[in-house]
C-alpha positions as CSV (number, residue, x, y, z in Angstrom):
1,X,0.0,0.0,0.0
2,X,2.6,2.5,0.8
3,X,4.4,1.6,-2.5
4,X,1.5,2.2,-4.3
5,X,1.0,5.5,-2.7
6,X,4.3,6.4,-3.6
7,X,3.6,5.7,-6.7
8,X,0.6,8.3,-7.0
9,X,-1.2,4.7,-7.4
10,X,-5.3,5.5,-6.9
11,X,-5.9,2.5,-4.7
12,X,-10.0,2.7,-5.3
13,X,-9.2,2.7,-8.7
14,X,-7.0,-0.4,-8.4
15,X,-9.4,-2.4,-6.0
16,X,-12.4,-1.2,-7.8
17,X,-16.5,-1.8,-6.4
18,X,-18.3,-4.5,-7.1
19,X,-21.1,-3.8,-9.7
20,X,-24.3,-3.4,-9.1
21,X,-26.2,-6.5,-9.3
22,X,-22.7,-8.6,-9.8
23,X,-23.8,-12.1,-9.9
24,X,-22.1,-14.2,-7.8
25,X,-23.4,-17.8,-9.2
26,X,-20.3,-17.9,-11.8
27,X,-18.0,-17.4,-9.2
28,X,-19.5,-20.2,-6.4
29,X,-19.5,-22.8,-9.7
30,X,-15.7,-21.8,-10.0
31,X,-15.0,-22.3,-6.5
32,X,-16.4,-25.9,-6.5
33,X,-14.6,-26.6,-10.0
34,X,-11.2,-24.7,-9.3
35,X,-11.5,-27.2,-5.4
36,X,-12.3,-30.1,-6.4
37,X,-9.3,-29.8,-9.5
38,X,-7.3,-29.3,-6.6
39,X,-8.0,-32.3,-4.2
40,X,-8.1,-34.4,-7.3
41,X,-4.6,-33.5,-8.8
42,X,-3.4,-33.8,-4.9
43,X,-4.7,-37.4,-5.1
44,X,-3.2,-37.8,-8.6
45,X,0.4,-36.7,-7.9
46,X,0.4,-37.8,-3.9
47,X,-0.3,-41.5,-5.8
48,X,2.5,-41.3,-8.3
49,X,4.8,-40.1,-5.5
50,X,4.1,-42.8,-3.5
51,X,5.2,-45.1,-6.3
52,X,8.1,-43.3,-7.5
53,X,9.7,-42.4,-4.1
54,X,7.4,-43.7,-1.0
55,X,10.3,-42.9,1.5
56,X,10.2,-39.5,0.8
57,X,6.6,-39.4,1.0
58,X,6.4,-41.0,4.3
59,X,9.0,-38.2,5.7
60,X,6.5,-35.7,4.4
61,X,3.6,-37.5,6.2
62,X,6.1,-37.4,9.6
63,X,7.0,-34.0,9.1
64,X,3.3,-33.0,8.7
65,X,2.0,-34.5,11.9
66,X,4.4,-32.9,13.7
67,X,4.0,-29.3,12.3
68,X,-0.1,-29.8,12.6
69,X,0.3,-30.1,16.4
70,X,1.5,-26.3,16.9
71,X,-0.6,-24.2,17.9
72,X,0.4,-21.7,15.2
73,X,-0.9,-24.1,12.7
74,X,-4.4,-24.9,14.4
75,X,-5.5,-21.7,15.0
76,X,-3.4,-18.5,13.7
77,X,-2.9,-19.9,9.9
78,X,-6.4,-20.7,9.4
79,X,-7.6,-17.1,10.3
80,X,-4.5,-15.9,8.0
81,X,-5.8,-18.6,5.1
82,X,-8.8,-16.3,5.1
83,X,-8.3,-12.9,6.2
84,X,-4.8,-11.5,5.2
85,X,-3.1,-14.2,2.9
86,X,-6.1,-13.8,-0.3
87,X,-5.8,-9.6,0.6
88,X,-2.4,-9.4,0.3
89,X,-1.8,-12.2,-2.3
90,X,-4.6,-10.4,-4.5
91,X,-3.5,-6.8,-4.4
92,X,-0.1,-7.9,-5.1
93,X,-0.9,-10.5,-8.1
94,X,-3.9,-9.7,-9.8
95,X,-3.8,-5.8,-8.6
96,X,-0.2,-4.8,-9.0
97,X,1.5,-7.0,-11.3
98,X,-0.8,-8.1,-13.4
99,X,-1.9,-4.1,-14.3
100,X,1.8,-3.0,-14.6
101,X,2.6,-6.3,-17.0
102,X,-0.8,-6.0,-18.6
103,X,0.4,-2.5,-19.4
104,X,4.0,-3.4,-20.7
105,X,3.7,-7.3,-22.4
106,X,-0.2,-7.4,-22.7
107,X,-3.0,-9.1,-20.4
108,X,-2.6,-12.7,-21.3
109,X,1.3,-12.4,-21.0
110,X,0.2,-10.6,-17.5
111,X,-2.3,-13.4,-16.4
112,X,0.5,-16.4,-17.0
113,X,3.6,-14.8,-15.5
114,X,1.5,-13.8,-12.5
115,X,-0.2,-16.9,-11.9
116,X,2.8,-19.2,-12.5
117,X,4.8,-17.1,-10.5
118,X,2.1,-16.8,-7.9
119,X,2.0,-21.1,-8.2
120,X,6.0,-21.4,-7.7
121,X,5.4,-19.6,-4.2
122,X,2.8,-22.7,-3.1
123,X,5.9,-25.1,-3.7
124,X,3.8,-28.4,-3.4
125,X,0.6,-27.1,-4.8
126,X,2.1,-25.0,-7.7
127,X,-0.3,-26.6,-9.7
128,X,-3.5,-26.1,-8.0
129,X,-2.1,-22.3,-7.1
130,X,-1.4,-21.7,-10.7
131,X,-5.0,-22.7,-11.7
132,X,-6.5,-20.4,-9.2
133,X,-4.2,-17.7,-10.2
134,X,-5.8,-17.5,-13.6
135,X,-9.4,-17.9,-12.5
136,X,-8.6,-15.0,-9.9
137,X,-7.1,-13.1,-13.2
138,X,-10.1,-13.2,-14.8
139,X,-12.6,-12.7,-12.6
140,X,-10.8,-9.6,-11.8
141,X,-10.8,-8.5,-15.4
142,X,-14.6,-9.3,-15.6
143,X,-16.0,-7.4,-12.6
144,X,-13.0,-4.8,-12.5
145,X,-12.8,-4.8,-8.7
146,X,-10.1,-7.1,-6.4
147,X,-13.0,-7.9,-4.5
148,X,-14.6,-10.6,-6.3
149,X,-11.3,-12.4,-6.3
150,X,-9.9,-11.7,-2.8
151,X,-13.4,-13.4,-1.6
152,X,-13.3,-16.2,-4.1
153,X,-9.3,-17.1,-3.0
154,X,-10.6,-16.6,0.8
155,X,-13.8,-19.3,0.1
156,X,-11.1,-21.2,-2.2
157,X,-8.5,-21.4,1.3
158,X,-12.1,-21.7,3.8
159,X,-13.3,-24.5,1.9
160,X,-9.6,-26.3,1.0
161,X,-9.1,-26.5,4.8
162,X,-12.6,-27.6,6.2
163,X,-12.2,-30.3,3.5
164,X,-9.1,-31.4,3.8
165,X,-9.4,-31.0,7.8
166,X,-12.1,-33.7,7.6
167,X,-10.3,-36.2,5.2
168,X,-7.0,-36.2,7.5
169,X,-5.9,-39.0,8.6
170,X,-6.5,-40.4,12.2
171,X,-3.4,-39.7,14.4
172,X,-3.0,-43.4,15.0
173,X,-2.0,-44.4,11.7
174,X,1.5,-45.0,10.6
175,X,2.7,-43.8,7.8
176,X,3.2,-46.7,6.0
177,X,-1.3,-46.9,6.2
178,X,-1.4,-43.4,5.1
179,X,0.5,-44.6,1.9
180,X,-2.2,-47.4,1.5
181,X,-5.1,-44.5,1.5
182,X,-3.3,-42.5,-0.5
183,X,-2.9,-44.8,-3.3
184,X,-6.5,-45.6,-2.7
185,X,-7.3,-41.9,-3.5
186,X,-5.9,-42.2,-7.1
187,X,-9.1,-43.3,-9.0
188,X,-11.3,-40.4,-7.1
189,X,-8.4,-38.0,-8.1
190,X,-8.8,-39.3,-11.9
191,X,-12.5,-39.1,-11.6
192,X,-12.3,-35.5,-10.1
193,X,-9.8,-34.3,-13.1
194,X,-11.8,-35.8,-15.8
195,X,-14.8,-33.7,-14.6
196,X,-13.2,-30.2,-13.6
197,X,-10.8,-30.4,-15.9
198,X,-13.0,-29.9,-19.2
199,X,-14.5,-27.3,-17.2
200,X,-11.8,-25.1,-16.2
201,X,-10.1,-25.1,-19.9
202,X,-13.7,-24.4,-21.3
203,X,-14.0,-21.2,-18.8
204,X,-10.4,-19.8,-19.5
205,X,-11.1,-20.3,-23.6
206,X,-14.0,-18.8,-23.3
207,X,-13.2,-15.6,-20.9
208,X,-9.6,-15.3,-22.3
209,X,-9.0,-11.3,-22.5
210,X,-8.9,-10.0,-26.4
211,X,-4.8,-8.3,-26.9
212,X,-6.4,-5.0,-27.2
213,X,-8.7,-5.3,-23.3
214,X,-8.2,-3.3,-21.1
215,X,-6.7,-3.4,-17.4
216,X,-9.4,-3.1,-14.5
217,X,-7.3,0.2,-13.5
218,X,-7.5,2.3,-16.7
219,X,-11.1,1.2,-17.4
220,X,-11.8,2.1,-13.6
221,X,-10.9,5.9,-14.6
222,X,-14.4,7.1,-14.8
């Protein structure tokens, strides 16, 4: 924020108002599509990584019930998940950069550096993070406000935790059984592809920016 004011950066023009009768439908149908992708690529890849390299797996799975014990990670990151991780994340990705490299290589050029970059940050969901970096692009384009996609990455985080929070695993198990329901998950995680899959390429195709469109900030002048 200071950088922007420094900048002489209008910050209402850059976070924009949601339109009048803005319907949110679109967006809810993108959330379910753009989380289930998610869980089913994590079931996809967790399966061929238990094949390929199980050990390493299993020190992931140690690792992770040790870290989900801290008190950090019970209660601070999942009010961060949804409060100032998708306000900061948005302003910076689809506000910032996107506008200044919309501006200087074109929007489409803008939308995949920011959202691969914006992927490479989630390390072991790059993937999933690069997917919902481009929905987020575009649903930023279409209303022209950071609102619409700071509340859809917040639902996206809400909804990724509560889910995944009520697969987990029972603390009992060993890691070697959490291998076994791991590679159980790989058919639901081909199902879940094959369905959101189609989806999510028929949504981008179709609400792909023209060369010549605009960025939410300069349209935002009036």
């Amino acid at each position: 924020m200071w950088a922007c004011r420094r900048a002489d950066v209008d910050l209402g023009r850059l976070i924009g108002r949601v339109p009048a009768g803005y319907n949110w439908l679109p967006a809810v149908g993108l959330l379910a599509t753009t989380v289930m992708f998610s869980f089913g690529w994590s079931f996809v890849t967790g399966y061929g990584l238990s094949q390929l390299a199980p050990e390493f797996v299993e020190s992931l799975l140690t690792s992770e019930d040790a870290v989900a014990d801290s008190i950090a990670v019970g209660v601070v990151w999942p009010i961060l998940l949804i409060t100032i991780i998708p306000v900061t994340e948005e302003v910076l990705f689809r506000g910032v950069l996107l506008s200044r490299w919309g501006v200087k290589w074109g929007i489409g050029t803008g939308i995949v550096l920011t959202a691969v970059i914006f992927g490479a940050m989630n390390r072991f969901d790059a993937v999933e993070a690069t997917v919902l970096g481009v929905v987020a692009a575009l649903l930023y384009l279409q209303s022209r406000t950071l609102i619409v996609p700071i509340a859809f990455h917040a639902a996206n985080n809400l909804v990724g935790k509560v889910v995944g929070d009520a697969l987990a695993w029972e603390e009992a198990l060993a890691p070697a059984a959490k291998l076994e329901e791991i590679e159980a998950m790989a058919l639901p995680g081909v199902a879940m592809l094959a369905v959101t899959l189609p989806v999510l390429v028929w949504y981008v195709r179709r609400n792909w920016p023209s060369r010549d469109a605009e960025i939410p900030y300069m349209r935002n002048a009036g």
